[in-house]
Each structure stands twice: as C-alpha cells, then as structure tokens.
Backbone and ligand atoms as CSV (ligand in chain L), in Angstrom:
chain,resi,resn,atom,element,x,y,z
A,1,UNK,N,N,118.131,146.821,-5.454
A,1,UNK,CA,C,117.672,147.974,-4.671
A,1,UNK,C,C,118.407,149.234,-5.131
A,2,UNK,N,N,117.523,150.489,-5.187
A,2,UNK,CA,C,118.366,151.595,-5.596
A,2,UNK,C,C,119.366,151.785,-4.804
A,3,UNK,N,N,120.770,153.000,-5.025
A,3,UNK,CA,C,121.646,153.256,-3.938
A,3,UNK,C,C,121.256,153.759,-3.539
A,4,UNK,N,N,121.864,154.045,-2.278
A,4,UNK,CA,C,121.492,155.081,-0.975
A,4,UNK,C,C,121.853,156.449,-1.889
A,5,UNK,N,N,121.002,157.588,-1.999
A,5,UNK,CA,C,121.186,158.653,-2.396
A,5,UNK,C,C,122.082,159.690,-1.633
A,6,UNK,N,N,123.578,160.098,-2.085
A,6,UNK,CA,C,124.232,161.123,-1.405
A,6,UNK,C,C,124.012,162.407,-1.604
A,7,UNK,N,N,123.624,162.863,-2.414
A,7,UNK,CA,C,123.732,164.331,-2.883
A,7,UNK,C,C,121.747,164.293,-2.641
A,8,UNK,N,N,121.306,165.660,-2.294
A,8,UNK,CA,C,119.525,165.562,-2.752
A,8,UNK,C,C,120.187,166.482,-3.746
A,9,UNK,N,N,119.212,166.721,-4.526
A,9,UNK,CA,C,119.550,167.962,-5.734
A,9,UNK,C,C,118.309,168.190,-5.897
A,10,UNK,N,N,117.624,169.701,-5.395
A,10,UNK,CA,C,116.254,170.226,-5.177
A,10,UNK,C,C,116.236,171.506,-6.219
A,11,UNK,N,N,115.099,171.977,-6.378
A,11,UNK,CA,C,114.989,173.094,-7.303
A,11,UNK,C,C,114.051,173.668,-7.111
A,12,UNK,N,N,113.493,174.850,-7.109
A,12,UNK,CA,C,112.219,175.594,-6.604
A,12,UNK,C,C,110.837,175.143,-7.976
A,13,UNK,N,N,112.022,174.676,-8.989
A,13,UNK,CA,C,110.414,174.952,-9.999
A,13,UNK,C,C,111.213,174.033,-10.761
A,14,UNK,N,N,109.679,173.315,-12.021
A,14,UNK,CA,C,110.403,172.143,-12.841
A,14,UNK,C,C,111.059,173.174,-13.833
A,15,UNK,N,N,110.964,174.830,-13.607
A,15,UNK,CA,C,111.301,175.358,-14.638
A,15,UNK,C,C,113.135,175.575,-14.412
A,16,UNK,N,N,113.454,175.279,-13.636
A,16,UNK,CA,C,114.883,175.238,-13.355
A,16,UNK,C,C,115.742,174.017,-13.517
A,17,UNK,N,N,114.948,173.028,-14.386
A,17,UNK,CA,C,115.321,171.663,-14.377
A,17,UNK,C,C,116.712,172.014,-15.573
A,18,UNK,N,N,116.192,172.859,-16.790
A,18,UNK,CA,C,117.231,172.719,-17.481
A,18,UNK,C,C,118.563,173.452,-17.151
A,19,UNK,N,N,118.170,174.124,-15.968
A,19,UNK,CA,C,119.715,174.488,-15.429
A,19,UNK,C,C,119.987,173.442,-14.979
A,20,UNK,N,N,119.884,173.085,-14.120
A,20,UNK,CA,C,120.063,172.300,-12.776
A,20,UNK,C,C,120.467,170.765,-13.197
A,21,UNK,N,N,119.800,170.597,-14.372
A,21,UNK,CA,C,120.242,169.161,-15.284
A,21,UNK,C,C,121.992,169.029,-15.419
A,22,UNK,N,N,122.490,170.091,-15.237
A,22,UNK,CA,C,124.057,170.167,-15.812
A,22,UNK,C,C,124.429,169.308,-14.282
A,23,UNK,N,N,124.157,169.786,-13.340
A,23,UNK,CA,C,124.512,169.361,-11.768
A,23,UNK,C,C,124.145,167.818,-12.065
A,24,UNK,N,N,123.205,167.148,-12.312
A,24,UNK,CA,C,122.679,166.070,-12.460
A,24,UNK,C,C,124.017,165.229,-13.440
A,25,UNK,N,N,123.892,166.072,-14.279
A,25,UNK,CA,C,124.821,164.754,-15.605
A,25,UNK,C,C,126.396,165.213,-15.069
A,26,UNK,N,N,126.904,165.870,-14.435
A,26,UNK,CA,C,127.844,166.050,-13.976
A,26,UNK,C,C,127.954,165.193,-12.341
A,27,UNK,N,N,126.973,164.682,-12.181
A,27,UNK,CA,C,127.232,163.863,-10.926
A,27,UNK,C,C,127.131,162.266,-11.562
A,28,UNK,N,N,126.452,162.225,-12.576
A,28,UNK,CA,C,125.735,160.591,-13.284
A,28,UNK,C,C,127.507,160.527,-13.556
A,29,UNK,N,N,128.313,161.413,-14.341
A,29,UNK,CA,C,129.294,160.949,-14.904
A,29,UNK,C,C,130.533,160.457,-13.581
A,30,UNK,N,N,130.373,161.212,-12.668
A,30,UNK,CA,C,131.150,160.846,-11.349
A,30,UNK,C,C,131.507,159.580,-10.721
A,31,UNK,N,N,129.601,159.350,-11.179
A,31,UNK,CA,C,129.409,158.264,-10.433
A,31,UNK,C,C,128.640,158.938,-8.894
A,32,UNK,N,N,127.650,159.366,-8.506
A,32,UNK,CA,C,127.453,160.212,-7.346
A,32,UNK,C,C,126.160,159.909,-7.369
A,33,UNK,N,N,125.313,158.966,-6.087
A,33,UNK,CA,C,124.288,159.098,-6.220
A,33,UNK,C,C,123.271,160.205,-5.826
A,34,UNK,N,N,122.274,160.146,-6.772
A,34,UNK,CA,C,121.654,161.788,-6.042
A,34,UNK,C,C,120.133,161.235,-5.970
A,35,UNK,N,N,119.367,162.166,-5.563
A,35,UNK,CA,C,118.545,162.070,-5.958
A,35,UNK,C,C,117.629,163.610,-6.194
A,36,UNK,N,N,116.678,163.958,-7.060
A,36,UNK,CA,C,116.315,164.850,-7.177
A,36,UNK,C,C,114.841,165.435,-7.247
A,37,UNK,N,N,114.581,166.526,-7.117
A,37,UNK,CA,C,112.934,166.744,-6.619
A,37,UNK,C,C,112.694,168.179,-6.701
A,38,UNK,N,N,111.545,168.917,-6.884
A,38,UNK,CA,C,111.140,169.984,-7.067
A,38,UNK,C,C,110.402,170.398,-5.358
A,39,UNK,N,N,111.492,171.275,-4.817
A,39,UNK,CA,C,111.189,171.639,-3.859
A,39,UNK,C,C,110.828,173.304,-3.650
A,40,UNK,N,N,109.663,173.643,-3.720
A,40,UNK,CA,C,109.535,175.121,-3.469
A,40,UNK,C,C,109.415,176.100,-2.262
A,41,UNK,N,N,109.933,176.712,-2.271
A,41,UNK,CA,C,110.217,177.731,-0.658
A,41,UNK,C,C,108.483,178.479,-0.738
A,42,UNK,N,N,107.858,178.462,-1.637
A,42,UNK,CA,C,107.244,179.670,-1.834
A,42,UNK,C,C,105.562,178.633,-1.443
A,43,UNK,N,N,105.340,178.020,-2.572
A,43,UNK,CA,C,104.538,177.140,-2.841
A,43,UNK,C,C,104.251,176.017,-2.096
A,44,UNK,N,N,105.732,175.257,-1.712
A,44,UNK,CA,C,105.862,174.204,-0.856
A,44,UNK,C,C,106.065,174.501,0.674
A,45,UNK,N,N,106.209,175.587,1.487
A,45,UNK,CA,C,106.814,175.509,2.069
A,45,UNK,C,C,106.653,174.446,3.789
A,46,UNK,N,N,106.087,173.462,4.091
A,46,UNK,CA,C,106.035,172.506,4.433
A,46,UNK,C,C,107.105,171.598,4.220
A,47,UNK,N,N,106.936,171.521,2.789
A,47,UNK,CA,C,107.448,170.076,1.874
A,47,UNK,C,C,109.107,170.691,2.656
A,48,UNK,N,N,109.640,171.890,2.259
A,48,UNK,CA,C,110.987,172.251,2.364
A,48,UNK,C,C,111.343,172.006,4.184
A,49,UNK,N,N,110.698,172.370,4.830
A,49,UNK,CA,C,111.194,172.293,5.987
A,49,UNK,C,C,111.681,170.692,6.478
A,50,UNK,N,N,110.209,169.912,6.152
A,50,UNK,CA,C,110.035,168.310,6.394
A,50,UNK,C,C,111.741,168.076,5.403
A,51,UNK,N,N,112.005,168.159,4.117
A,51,UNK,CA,C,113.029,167.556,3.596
A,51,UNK,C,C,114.402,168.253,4.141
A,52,UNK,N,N,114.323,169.223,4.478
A,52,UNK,CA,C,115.623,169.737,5.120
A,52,UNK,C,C,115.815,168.978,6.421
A,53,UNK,N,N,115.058,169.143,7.636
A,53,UNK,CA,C,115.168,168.476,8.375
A,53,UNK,C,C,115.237,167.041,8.385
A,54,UNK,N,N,114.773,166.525,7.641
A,54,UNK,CA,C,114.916,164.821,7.726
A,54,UNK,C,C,116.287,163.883,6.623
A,55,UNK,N,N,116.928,165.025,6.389
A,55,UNK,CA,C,117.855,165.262,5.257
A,55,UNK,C,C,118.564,164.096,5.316
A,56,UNK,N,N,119.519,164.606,6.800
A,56,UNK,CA,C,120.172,163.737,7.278
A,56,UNK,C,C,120.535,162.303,7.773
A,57,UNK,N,N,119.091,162.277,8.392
A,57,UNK,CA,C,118.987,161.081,8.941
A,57,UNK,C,C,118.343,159.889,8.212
A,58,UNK,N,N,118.460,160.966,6.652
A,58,UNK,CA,C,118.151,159.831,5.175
A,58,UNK,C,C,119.174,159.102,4.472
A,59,UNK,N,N,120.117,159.832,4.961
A,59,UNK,CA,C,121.119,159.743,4.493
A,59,UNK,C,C,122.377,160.683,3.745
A,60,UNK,N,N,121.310,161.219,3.325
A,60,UNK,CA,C,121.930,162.482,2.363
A,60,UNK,C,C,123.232,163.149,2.929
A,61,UNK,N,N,123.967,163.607,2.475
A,61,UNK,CA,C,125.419,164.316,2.836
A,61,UNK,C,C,125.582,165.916,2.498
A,62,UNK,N,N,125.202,165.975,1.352
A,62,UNK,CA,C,125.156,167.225,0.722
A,62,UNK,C,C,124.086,167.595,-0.099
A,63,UNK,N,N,123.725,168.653,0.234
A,63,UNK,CA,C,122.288,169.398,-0.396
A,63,UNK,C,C,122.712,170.287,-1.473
A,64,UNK,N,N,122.352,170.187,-2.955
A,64,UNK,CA,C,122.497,171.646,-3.773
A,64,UNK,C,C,121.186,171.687,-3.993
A,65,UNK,N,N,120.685,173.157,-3.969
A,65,UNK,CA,C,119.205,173.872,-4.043
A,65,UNK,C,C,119.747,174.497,-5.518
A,66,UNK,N,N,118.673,174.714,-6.381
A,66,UNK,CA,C,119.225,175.574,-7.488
A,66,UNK,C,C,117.813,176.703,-7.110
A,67,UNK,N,N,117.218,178.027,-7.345
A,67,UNK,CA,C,116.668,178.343,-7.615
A,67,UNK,C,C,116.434,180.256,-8.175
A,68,UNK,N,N,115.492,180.841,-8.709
A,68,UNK,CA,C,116.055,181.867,-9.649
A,68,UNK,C,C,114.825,182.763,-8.488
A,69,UNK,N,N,115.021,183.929,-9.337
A,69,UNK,CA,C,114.112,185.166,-8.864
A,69,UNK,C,C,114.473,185.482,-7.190
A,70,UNK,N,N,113.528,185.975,-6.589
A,70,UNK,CA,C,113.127,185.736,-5.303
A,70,UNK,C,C,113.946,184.606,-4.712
A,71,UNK,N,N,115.136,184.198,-4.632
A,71,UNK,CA,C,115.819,182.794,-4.535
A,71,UNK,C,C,115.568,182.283,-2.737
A,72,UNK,N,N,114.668,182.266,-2.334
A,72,UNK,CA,C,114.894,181.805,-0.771
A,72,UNK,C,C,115.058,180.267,-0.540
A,73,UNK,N,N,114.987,179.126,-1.851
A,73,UNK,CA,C,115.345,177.997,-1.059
A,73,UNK,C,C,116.404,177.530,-1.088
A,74,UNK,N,N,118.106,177.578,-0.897
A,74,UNK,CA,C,118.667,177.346,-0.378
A,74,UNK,C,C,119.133,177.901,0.999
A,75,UNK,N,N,119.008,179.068,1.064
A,75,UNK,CA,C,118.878,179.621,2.819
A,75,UNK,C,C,118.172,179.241,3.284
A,76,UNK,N,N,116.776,179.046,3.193
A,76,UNK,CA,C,115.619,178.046,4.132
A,76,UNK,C,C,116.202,176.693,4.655
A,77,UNK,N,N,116.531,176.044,3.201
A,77,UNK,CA,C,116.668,174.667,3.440
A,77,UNK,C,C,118.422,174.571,4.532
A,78,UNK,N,N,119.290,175.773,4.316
A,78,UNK,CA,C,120.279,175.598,5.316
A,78,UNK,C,C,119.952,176.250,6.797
A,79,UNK,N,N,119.148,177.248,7.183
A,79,UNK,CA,C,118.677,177.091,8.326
A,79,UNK,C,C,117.689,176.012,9.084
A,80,UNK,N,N,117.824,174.512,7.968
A,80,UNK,CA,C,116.829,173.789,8.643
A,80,UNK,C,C,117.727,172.463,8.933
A,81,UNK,N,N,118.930,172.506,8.507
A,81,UNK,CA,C,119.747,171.364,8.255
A,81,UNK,C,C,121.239,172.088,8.646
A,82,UNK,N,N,122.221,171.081,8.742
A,82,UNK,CA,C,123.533,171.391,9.524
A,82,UNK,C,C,124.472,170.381,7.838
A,83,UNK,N,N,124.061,169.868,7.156
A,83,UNK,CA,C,124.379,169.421,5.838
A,83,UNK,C,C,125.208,170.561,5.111
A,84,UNK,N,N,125.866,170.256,4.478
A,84,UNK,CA,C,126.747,171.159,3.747
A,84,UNK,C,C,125.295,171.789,2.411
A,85,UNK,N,N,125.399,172.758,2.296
A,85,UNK,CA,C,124.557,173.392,1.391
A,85,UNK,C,C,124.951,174.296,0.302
A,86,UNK,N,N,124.760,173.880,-1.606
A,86,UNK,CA,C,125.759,174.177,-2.257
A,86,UNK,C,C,124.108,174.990,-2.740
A,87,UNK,N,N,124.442,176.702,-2.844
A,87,UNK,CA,C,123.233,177.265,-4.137
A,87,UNK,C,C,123.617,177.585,-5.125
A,88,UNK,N,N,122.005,177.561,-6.023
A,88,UNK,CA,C,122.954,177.630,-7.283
A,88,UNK,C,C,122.022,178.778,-7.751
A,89,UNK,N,N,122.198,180.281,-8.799
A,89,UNK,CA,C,121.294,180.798,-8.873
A,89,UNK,C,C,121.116,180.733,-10.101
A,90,UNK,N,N,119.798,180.422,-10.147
A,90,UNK,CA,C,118.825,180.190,-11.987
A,90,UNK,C,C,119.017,181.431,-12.942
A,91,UNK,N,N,119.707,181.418,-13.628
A,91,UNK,CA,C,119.115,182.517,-14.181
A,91,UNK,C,C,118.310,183.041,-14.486
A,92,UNK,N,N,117.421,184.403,-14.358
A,92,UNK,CA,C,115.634,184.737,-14.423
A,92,UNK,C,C,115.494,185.175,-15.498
A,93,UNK,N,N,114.256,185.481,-16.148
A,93,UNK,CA,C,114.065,186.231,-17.493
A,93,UNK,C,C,114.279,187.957,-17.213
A,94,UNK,N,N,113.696,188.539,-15.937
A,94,UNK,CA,C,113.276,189.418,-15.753
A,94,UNK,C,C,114.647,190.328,-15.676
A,95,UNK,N,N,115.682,189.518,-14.439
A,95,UNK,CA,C,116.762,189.975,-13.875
A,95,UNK,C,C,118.207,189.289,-14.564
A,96,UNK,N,N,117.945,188.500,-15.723
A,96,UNK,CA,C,119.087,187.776,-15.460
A,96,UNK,C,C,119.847,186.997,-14.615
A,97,UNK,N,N,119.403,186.459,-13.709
A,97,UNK,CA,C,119.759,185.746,-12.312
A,97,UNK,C,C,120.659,186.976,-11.530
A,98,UNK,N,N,120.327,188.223,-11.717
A,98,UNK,CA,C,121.461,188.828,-10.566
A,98,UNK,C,C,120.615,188.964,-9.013
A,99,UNK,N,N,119.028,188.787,-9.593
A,99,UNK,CA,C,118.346,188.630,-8.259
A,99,UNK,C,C,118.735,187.596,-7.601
A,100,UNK,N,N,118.491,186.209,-8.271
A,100,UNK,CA,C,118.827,184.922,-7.535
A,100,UNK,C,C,120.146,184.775,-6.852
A,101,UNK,N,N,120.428,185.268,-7.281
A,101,UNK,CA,C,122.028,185.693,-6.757
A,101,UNK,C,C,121.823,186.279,-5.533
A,102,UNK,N,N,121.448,187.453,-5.377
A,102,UNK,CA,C,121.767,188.180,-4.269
A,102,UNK,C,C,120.966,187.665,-3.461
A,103,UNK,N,N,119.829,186.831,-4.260
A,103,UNK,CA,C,118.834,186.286,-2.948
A,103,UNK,C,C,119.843,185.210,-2.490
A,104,UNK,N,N,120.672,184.764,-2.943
A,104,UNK,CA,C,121.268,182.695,-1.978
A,104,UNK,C,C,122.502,183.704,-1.215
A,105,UNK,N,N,123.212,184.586,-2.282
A,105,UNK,CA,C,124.479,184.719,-1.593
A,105,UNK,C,C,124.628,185.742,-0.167
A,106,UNK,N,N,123.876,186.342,0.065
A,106,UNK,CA,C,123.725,187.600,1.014
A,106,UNK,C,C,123.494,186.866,2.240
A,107,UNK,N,N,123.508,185.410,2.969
A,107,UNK,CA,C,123.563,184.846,3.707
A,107,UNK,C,C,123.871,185.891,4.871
A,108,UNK,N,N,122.961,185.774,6.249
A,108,UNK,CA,C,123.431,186.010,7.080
A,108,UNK,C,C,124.606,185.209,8.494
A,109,UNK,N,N,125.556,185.938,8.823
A,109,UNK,CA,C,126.856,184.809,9.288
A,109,UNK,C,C,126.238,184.096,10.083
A,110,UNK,N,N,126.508,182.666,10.737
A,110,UNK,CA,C,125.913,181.361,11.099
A,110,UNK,C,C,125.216,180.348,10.117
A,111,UNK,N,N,125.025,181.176,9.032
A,111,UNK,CA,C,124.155,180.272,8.224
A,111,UNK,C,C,124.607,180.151,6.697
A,112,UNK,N,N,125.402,179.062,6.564
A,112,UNK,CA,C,126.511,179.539,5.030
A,112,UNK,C,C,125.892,178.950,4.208
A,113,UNK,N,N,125.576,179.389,2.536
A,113,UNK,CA,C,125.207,178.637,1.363
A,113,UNK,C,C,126.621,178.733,1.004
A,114,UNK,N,N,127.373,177.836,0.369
A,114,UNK,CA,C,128.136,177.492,-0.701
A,114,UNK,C,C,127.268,178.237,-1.944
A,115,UNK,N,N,127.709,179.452,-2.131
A,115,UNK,CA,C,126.906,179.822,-3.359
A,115,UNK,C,C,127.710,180.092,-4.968
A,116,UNK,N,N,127.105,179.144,-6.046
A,116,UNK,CA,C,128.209,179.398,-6.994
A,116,UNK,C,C,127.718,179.773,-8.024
A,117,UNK,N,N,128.395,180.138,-8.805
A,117,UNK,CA,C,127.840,180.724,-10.079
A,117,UNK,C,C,126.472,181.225,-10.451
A,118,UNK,N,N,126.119,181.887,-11.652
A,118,UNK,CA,C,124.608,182.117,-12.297
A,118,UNK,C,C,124.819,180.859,-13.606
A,119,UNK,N,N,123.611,180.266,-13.322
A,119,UNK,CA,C,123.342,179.549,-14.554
A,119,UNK,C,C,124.031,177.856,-14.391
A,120,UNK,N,N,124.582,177.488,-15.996
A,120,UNK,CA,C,124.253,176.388,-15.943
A,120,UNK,C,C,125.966,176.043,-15.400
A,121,UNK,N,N,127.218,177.066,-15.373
A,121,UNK,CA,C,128.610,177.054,-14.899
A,121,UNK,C,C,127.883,176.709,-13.434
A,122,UNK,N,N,127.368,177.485,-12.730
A,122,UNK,CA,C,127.226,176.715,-11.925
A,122,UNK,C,C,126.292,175.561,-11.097
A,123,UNK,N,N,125.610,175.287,-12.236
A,123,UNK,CA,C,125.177,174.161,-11.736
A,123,UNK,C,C,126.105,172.807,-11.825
A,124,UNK,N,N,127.055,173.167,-12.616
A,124,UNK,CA,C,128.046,172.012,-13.164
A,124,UNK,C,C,128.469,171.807,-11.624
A,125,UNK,N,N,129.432,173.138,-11.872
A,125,UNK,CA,C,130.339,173.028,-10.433
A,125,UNK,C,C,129.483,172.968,-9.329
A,126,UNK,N,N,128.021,172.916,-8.845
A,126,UNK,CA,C,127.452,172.710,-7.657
A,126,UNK,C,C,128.241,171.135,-7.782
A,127,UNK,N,N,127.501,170.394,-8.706
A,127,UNK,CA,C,127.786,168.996,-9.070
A,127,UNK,C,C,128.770,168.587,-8.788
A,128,UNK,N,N,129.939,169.194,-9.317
A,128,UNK,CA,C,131.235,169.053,-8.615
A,128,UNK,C,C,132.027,169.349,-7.637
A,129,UNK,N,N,131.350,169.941,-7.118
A,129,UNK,CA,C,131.710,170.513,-5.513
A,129,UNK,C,C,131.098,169.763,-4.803
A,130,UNK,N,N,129.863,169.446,-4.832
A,130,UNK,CA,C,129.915,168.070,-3.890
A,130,UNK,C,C,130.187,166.868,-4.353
A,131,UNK,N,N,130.494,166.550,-5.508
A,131,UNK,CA,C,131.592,165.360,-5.649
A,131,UNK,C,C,133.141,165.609,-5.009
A,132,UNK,N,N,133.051,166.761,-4.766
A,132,UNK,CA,C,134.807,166.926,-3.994
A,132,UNK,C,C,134.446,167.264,-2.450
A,133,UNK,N,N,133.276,167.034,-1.762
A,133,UNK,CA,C,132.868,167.151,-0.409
A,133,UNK,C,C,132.747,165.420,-0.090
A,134,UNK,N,N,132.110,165.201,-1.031
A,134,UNK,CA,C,131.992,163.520,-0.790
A,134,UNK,C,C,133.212,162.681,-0.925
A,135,UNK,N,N,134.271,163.152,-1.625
A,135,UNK,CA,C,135.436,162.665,-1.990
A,135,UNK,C,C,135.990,162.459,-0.809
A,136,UNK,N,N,136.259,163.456,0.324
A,136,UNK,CA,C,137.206,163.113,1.383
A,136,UNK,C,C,136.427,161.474,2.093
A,137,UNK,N,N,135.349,161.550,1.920
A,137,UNK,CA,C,135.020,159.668,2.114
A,137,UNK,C,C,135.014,158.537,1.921
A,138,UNK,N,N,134.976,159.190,0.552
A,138,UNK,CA,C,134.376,157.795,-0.911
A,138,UNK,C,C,135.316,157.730,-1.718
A,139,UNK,N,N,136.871,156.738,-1.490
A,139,UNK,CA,C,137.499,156.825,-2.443
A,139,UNK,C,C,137.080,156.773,-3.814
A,140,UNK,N,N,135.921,156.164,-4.387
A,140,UNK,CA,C,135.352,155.681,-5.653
A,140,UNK,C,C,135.271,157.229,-6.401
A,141,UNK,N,N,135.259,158.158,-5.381
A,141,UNK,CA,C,134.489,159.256,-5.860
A,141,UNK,C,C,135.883,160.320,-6.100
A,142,UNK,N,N,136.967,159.869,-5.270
A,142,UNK,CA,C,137.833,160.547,-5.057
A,142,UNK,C,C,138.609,160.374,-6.380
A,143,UNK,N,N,138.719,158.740,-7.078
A,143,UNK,CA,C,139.735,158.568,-7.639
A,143,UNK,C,C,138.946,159.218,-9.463
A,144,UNK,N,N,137.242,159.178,-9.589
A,144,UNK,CA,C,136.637,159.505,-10.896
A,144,UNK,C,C,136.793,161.176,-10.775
A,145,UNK,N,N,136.823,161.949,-9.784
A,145,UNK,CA,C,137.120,162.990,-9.913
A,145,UNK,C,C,138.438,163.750,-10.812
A,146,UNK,N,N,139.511,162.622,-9.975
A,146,UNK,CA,C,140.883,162.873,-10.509
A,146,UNK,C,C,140.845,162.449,-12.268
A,147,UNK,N,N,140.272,161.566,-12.420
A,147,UNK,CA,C,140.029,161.077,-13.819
A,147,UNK,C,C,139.240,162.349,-15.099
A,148,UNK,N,N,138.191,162.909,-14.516
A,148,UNK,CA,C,137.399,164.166,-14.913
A,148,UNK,C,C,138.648,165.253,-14.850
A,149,UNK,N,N,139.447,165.559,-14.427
A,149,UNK,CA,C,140.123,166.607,-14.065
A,149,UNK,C,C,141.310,165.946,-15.411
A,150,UNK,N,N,142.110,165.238,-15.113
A,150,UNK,CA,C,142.990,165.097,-16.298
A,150,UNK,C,C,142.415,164.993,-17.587
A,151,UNK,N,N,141.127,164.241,-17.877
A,151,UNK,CA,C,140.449,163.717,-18.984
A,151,UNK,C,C,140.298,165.582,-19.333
A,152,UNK,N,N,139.378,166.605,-18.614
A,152,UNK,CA,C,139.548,168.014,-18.873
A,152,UNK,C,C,140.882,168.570,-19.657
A,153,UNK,N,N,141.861,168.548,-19.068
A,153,UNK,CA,C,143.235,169.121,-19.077
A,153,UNK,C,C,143.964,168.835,-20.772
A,154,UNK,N,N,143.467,167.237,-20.811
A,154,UNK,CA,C,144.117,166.197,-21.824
A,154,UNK,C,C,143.409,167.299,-23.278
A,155,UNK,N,N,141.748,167.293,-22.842
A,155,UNK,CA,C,141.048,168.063,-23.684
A,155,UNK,C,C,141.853,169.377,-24.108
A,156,UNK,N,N,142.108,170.460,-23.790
A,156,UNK,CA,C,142.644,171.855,-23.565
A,156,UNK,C,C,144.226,171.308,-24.574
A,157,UNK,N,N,144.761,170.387,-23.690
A,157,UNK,CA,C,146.158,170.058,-24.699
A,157,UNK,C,C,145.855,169.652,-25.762
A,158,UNK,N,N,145.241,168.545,-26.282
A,158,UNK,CA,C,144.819,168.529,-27.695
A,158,UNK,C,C,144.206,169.086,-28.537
A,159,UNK,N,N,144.014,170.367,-28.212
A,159,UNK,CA,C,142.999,171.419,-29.460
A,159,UNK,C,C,143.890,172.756,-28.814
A,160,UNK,N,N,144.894,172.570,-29.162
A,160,UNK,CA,C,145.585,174.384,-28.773
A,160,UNK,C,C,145.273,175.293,-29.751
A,161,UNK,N,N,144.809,175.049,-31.146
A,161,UNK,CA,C,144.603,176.072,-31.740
A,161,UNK,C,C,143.246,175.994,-32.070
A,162,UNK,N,N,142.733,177.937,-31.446
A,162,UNK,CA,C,141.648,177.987,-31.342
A,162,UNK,C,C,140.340,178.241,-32.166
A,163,UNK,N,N,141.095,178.565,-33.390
A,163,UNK,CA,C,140.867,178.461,-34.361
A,163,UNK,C,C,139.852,177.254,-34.866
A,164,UNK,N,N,140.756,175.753,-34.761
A,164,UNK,CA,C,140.142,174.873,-35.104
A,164,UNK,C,C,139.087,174.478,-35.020
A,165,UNK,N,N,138.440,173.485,-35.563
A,165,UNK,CA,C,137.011,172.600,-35.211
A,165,UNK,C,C,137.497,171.714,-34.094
L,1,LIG,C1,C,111.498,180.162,-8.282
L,1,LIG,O1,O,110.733,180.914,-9.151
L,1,LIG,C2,C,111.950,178.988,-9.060
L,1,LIG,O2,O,113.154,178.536,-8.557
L,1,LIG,C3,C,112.037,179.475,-10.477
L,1,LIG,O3,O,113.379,179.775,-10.841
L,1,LIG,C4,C,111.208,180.749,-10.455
L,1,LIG,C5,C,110.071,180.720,-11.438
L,1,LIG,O4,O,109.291,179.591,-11.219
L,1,LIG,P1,P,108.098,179.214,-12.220
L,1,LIG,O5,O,107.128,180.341,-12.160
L,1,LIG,O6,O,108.718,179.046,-13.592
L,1,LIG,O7,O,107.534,177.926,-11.706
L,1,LIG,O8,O,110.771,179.771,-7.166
C-alpha cells in the first residue's frame, strides 16, 4: 500500500512543475512522503477549496502551494485550512516572479503563508522547511535532515578553492 502522504505539494499550473520539482526531489531525498497535484485558484477553484478543506482529515500535515503571476493559491488554500502553509513564488516570464511574490507574501494578519523565496531556491527550501516542520514528530525525518545538513557542509569543506572543478 502507498504511504500515508505528509506533505500535499500543489501548483497552480503543470507549467510550474519544473520549479516546484526541486521541492519534490528535495523531499524524495529526505525521505518525506508527499503527494502532488495541479491545483488552480483561477481555473479550479472548487477543486482548491474541496482539497484545502479536506487536507487534514487526509492526513496531510503540511501544505506547499508553488504558484507564479497573479499568485492567489497559497492564500486561498490557507484561508481554507489551519495546516501549516509553505508558498513558493514561480518565477513569471512577464514579471520575473516579483508579482508572485507580492501576490503569496502580502498576507493579510490571521492568515500566514510561510512564504519563501522566487524560483527554484525556494522551492528547495519549501521542501525543506517542511521536512523541518515534520521533524519535530518523525524522528526518521529528524535524524535524514541532520544527515543533508552535514553531507552539505562536508561538500563546502572539500572544494575550498573556488576556482576548481
Ligand atoms: C498561475 O499562472 C500558475 O501558477 C502559473 O505559474 C501561471 C501560468 O500558468 P499557465 O498559463 O502556464 O498554465 O496560475
């Protein structure tokens, strides 16, 4: 049987997949089950309410939304759910993601996105930010984190000159 999925990992369009993929292989390497789906605020907006609201009682723990332009689905999906909610903003062709940006982060108070980065930095760290939300539960998750973090560090010490290949 599949695992119970912890993380959803949603996106407004399949065109945000290749951001949003970094969040994905940065959770596969964790170890973090997710699961993921093209959820649109604009197009869908049914689909978004039904999955926000039933989020929880699916199981899910933590929600990252990635989406660009016009960015309204991670604020939707956190006024519909009490789930920790990580956004991520796409970068756009038009704007460079500074729209998507101001669309997740400008949150009004009561209603918080975790909003991180433009692009694919933060889709990583969405990934890893809720591997370090899930951590205070899941030792499994707690102890591959710590492993990613030195395995990082070990990297940086063995190539000090920057020069090199
Ligand atoms: C947003 O509109 C999506 O998140 C995507 O970043 C952007 C463009 O979507 P497509 O027109 O490529 O489907 O809703």
């Amino acid at each position: 049987m599949a695992q119970q999925a912890q993380v959803g990992l949603i996106m407004g369009s399949k065109s945000d997949w290749p951001t949003m993929e970094h969040a994905a292989s940065v959770m596969d390497e964790l170890g973090v089950a997710y699961e993921r789906r093209v959820v649109s605020a604009h197009r869908t907006p049914d689909l978004l309410s039904d999955y926000a609201r039933e989020a929880r009682d699916r199981g899910l723990q933590v929600i990252i939304a990635g989406a660009g332009g016009a960015a309204h689905l991670p604020g939707m999906v956190a006024a519909h759910t009490t789930l920790p909610v990580l956004g991520v903003p796409v970068e756009s062709r038009a704007l460079s993601g500074l729209d998507s940006l101001y669309s997740i982060v400008q949150m009004p108070g009561g209603v918080p996105v975790g909003t991180l980065a433009i692009g694919k930095a933060g889709a990583r760290n969405a990934g890893l930010m809720a591997a370090q939300i899930l951590s205070l539960s899941d030792a499994g998750v707690a102890q591959a984190l710590k492993a990613f973090r030195e395995k990082q560090t070990q990297a940086v010490l063995n190539s000090p000159d920057p020069a090199a290949d």
